[in-house]
Structures are given as structure tokens and as C-alpha cells.
C-alpha positions, -999 to +999 in steps of 0.1 A: +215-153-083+193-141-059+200-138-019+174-160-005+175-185+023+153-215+017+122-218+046+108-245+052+073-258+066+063-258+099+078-288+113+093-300+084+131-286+089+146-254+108+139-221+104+167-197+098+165-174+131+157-140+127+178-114+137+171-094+170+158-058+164+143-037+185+106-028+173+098+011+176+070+040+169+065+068+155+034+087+156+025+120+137+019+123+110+021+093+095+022+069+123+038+034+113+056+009+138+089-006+120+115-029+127+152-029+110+172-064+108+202-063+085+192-050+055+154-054+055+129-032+065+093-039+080+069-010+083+030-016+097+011+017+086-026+028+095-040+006+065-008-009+050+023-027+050+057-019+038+084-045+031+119-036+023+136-069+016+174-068+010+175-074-023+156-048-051+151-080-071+132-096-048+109-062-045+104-070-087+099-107-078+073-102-051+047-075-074+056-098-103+042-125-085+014-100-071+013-119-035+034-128-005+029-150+020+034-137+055+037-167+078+033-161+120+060-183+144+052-192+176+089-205+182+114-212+157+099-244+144+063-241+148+040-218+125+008-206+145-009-193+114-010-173+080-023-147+055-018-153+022-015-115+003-028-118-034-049-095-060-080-106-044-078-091-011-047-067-012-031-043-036+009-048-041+032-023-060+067-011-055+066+024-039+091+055-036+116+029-059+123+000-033+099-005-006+069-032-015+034-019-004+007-040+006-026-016+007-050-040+021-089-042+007-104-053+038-095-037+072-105-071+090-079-090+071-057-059+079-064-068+117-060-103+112-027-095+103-017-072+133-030-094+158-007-126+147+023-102+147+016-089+182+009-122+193+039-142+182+077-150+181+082-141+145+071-133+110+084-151+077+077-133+049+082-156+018+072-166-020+033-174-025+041-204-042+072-216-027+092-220+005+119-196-004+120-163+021+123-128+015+128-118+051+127-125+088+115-106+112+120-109+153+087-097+169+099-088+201+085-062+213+059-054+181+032-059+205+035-027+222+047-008+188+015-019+170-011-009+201+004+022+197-001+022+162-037+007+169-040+038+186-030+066+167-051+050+137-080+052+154-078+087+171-067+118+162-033+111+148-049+088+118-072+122+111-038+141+113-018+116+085-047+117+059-034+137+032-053+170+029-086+172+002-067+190-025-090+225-032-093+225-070-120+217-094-146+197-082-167+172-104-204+160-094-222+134-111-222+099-120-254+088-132-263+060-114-231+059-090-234+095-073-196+106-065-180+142-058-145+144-074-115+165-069-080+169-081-054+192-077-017+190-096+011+195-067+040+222-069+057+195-044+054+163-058+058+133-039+083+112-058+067+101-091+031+111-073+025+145-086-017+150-081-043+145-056-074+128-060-101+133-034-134+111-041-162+117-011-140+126+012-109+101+007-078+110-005-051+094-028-019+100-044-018+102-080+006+108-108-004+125-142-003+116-180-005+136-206-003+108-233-028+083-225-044+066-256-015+049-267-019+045-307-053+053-306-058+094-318-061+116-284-098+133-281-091+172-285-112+177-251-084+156-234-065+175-206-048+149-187-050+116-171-047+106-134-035+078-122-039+064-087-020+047-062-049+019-060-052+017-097-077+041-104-083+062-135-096+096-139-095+114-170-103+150-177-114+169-205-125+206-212-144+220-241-148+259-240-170+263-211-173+229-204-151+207-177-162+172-174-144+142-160-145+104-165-142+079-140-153+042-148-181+042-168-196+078-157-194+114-163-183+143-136-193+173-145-176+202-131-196+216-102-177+240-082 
């Protein structure tokens, strides 16, 4: 069975207490402000969360469920608000084989988020459809590890975590969505992410396939597929002379 502890409502019954942890911060150059408590890990990036809950099944259960439900406590009892993380305004997947990442789509929901944990007692992180918690989290002291964050994300140091543009072949086109493409396959992969994909300027992790089109037959052009870390596709194919690149519905020609 699983290792949860049962939460309850505000008002309704007690909250288990979270366990004291000091909140710290850590700049370049990938600035994140984390907190440790027993066995569970809470990490605030630039654009992102990270959530290491105690058990690995409850990582599978959260992206199963594709949502979480982070819940802000004023005291132990009393719940002064909450964000409810789902596909429509967050992307959730199991990174570097534990952590779950919450890559949010809007930064304003982003700072919603932020604020309430800088603002408050504690943070319950639990099921999206039931009161049964993941993890606990003491907020002591988050307020000055996430103004720091605030910060670095909006100077220099965010600048200094972007990955950098890969320099490789670039693709120009896109018909009636006008996008300049780049990808280059790492030496030093980065776990199972083993390509960079830079699209106008922002960068993203990506891991390569070389069998794509499952039990359909594989085009002849095809050189490889890329996938991203927000769910993105590119595919590249080469015929003699020519290097194109699909993404979507549109065509990249090679332009470099």
C-alpha cells in the first residue's frame, strides 16, 4: 500500500503538521529555492516546480493523474487558498527518474503560486481528486528563498541558467507560421535528454528516436526524431542535397 496520510478540508479535521526545514537558495546557474522534510523534496525553479514525494509510486500516481493540487495554510487548520495543476494550464512528467515537474503554461499562474507560498504557513500538496497528501511542506522562511529566486529569474542569473542555443543546422520556414529551428545531438547527454532544440531563441531539452513510425513503413528521407521536454515533435529528413524538417503541420527547410 501506499505511504500516504489522509488530509482533510479546511476546517473539517486536523492537518498533519509539517515538518520543520529550513528553506534555502541557490543561485547560478540554475537558481531554484528548495526545502528538504523527511524524505520529500520541494524545488521552486525560474518557470517550474519540482516535487520529490517520498514514495516513487506516488511520482507514477501524480503524472498518471496528470494534476496535483497544491493547497496554501495559513495555520494548521485554515487553507487561505489554492492552484489546482492539470493539462490545461501546466505540463507534469517525471524527470531525471524521480522528481515530478510541473512546467507551468502561464507565468501569471506561475506567480500566483509563488506569492501564496511566500505568504503562508504551509503548503499541502495532495491528489486532484481526493484528500489524500503527497507531501507537507513548512514555509518558514520560503519568503526570503523565493525573492531571491524572484530575483535571479529576472536578472542576469535567469539569462545565465538558459541552456545555450545549440550551433548546428538551422531550419527556416513554416508557411504560414514563420519559425527558425535548430538542433544539435549532445556528446554529454543529460540523462535520457540527449538533443537540443532551439526555436526563435528558446531552448529545450530533447531526447532522439530513430524508430518513430511504429508499424507504419519509415520514409527513406527519415533521419531521426526529437522529442521534447514539453511534448514537442520535430522530425528530420535529408534527401541528397536536401535537409528539411517537420514540426506541426509545416516544413523547415534547411537555411544555414
Amino acid at each position: 500500500m501506499k505511504n500516504r496520510t489522509i488530509a482533510v478540508a479546511a476546517l473539517a479535521c486536523t492537518f498533519a503538521s509539517p515538518v520543520l526545514a529550513e528553506w534555502a537558495f541557490v543561485g547560478s546557474p540554475m537558481p531554484n529555492a528548495f526545502v528538504q522534510a523527511n524524505d520529500s523534496t520541494l524545488e521552486l525553479q525560474c518557470d517550474r516546480i519540482r516535487f520529490a514525494p517520498a514514495g516513487y509510486e506516488d511520482s507514477e500516481d501524480i503524472v498518471a493523474r496528470q494534476g496535483l493540487s497544491i493547497r496554501f495554510m495559513k495555520n494548521g487548520t485554515s487553507e487561505a487558498g489554492s492552484f489546482q495543476v492539470g493539462q490545461v494550464n501546466a505540463n507534469v512528467q517525471i524527470v531525471d527518474n524521480y522528481p515530478v515537474e510541473i512546467l507551468f503554461k502561464n507565468s501569471e499562474d506561475y506567480s500566483f503560486v509563488l506569492n501564496k507560498l511566500s505568504a503562508n504557513a504551509s503548503v499541502n500538496l495532495s491528489m486532484i481528486d481526493q484528500d489524500v497528501t503527497y507531501g507537507i511542506f513548512d514555509l518558514k522562511g520560503s519568503g526570503a528563498a523565493i525573492m531571491s529566486l524572484k530575483s535571479a529569474c529576472s536578472g542576469g542569473a535567469q539569462k545565465t541558467a538558459q541552456p545555450e542555443a545549440p550551433e548546428g543546422v538551422v531550419y527556416c520556414g513554416g508557411g504560414g507560421v514563420k519559425r527558425q529551428i535548430e538542433y544539435v545531438i549532445l556528446d554529454s547527454p543529460d540523462g535520457e535528454w540527449d538533443a537540443k532544440v532551439t526555436v526563435n531563441g528558446e531552448t529545450i531539452r530533447a531526447m532522439t528516436a530513430y524508430s518513430y513510425f511504429g508499424n507504419a513503413e519509415t520514409p527513406k528521407e527519415f533521419v531521426v526524431a526529437l522529442l521534447g521536454e514539453d511534448r514537442s515533435e520535430f522530425l528530420v529528413f535529408r534527401d541528397g542535397d536536401q535537409d528539411w524538417l517537420e514540426y506541426g503541420d509545416y516544413r523547415y527547410d534547411k537555411c544555414n
